[in-house]
C-alpha positions, 0 to 999 in steps of 0.5 A: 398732469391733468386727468380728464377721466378723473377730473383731478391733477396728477401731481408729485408730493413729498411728504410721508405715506405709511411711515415712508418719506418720498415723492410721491404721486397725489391727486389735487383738484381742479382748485389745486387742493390735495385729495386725502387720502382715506387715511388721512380723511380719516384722521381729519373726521376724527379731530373735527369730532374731538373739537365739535364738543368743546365747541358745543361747550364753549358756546353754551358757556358764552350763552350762559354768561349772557343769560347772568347779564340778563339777570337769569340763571340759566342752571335753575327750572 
């Protein structure tokens, strides 16, 4: 069911919600995403930022190995 106030869909969910299996209701967008919870929204910040530093170190790892095929040292000043 659509909610104009809110702008979202009103839709059932099975899934589990503090620990407890069921349907449950759950917002999703007009593009048919589910809204997360806060929770939940939490949780994905928190592994987003648990991976950003070993992306950060992979990439400078990768612009390392091309400074060697250049022929610089990139550890050296």
């Amino acid at each position: 069911m659509w909610c104009e106030t809110l702008g979202f869909w009103w839709v059932t969910w099975e899934g589990m919600i503090d620990r407890e299996t069921a349907t449950w209701l759950r917002f999703y967008d007009q593009e048919g995403n589910l809204v997360p919870l806060p929770e939940e929204a939490e949780r994905e910040q928190a592994e987003v930022e648990l991976q950003q530093p070993k992306a950060e170190r992979q990439r400078a790892e990768r612009l390392a190995a091309r400074l060697r095929e250049l022929g610089e040292e990139p550890d050296s000043r």
